[in-house]
mmCIF file of the C-alpha atoms, coordinates in Angstrom:
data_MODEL
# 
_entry.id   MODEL 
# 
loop_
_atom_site.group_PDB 
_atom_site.id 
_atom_site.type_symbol 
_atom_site.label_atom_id 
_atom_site.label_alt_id 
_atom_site.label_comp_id 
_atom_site.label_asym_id 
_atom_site.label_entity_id 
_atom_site.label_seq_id 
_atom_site.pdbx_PDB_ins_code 
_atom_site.Cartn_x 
_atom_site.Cartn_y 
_atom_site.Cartn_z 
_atom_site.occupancy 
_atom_site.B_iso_or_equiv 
_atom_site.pdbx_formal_charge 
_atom_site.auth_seq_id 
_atom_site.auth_comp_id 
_atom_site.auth_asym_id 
_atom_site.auth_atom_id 
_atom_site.pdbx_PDB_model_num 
ATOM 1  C CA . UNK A 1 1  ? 130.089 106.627 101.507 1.00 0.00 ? 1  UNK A CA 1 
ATOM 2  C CA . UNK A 1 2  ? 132.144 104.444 99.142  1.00 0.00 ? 2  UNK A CA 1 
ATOM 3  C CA . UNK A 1 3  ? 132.256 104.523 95.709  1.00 0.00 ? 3  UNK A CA 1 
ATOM 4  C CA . UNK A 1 4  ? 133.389 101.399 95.042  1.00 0.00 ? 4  UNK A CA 1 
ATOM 5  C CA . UNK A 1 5  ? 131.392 98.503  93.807  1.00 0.00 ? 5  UNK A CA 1 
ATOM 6  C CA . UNK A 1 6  ? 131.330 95.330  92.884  1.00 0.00 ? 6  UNK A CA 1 
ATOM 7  C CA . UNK A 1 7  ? 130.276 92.637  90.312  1.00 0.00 ? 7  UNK A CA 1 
ATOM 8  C CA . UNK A 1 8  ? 129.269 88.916  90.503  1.00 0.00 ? 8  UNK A CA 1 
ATOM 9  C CA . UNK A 1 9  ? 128.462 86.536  87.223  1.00 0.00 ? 9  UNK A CA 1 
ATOM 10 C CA . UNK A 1 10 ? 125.239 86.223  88.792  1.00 0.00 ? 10 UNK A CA 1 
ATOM 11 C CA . UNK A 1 11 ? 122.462 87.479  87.542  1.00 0.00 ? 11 UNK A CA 1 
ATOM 12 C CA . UNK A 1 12 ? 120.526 90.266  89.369  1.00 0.00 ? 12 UNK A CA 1 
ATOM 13 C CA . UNK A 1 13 ? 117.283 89.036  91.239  1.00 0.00 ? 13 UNK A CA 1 
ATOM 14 C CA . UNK A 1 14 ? 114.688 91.333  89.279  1.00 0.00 ? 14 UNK A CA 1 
ATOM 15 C CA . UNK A 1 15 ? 115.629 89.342  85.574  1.00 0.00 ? 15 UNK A CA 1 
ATOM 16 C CA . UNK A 1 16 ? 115.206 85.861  87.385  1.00 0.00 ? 16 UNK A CA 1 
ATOM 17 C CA . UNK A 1 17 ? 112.360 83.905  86.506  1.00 0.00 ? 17 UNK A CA 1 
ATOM 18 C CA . UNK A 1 18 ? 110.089 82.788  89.694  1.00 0.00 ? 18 UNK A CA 1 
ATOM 19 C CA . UNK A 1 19 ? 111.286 79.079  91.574  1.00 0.00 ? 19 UNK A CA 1 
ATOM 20 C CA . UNK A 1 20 ? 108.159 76.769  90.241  1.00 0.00 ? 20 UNK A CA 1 
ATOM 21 C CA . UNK A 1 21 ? 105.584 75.923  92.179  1.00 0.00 ? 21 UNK A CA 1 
ATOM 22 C CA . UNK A 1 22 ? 103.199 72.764  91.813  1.00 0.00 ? 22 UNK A CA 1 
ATOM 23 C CA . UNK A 1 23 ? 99.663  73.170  91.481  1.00 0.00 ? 23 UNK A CA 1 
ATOM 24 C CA . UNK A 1 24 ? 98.980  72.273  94.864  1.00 0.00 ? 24 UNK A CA 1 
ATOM 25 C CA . UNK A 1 25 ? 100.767 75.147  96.498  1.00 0.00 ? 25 UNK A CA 1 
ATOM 26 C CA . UNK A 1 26 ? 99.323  77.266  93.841  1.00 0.00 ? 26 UNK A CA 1 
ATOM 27 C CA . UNK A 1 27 ? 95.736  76.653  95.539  1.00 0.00 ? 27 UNK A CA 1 
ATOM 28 C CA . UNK A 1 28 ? 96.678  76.878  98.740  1.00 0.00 ? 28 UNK A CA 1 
ATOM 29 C CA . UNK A 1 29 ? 98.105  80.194  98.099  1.00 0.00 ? 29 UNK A CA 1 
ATOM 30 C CA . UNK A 1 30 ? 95.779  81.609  96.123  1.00 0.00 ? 30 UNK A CA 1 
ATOM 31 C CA . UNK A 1 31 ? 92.938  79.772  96.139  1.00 0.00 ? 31 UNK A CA 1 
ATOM 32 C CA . UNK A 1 32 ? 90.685  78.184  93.526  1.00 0.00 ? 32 UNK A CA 1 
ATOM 33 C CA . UNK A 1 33 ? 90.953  79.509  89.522  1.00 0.00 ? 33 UNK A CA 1 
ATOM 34 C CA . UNK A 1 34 ? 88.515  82.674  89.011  1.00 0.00 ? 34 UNK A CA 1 
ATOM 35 C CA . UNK A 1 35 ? 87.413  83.274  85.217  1.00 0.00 ? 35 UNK A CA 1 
ATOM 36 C CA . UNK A 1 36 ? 88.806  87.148  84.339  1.00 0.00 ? 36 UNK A CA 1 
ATOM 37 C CA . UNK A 1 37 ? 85.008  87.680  83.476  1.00 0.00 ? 37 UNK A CA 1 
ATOM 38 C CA . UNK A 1 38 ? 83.176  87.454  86.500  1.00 0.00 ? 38 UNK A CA 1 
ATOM 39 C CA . UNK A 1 39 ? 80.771  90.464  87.594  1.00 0.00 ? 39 UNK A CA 1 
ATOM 40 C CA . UNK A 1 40 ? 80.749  89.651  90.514  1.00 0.00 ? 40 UNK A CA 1 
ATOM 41 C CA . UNK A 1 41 ? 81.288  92.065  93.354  1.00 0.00 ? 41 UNK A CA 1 
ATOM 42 C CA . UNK A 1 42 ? 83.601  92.645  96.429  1.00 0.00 ? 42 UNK A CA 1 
ATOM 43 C CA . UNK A 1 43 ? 81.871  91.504  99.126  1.00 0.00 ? 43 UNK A CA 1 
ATOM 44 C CA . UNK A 1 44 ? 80.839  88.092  97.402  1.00 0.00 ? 44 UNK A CA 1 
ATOM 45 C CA . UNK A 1 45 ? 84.342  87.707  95.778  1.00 0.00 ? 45 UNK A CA 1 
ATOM 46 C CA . UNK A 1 46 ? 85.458  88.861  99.695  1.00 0.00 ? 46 UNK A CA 1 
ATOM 47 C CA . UNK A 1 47 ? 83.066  85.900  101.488 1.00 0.00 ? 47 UNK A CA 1 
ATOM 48 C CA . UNK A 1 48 ? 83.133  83.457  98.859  1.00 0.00 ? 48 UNK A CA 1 
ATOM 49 C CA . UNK A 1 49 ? 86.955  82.887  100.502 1.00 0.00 ? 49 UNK A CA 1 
ATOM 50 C CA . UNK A 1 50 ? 85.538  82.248  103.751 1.00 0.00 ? 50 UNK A CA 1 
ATOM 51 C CA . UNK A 1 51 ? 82.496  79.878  103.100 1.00 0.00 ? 51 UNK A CA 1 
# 
C-alpha cells in the first residue's frame, strides 16, 4: 500500500452541484410532478405509472 497521495485544483465530485437538466428530461426521468400531499397509496401511486 502507498502512502502517498495526491492533489488536483479540482474540486472533489461530492461538493459539485448536479449538470442541469431541462424540463423535458426531467419528465422523462421521473415522470409527471406529484403534490407532497397526496394520500394516496402504493399500489395506485405504483399503476398510475403504467396507465
Amino acid at each position: 500500500m502507498s502512502s502517498y497521495g495526491y492533489r488536483t485544483s479540482r474540486p472533489h465530485e461530492s461538493i459539485l452541484p448536479r449538470p442541469h437538466r431541462d424540463a423535458s428530461q426531467r419528465y422523462l426521468a421521473y415522470g409527471p410532478i406529484q403534490p407532497m400531499d397526496s394520500d394516496r397509496g402504493f399500489l395506485s401511486r405504483l399503476f398510475d405509472r403504467f396507465f
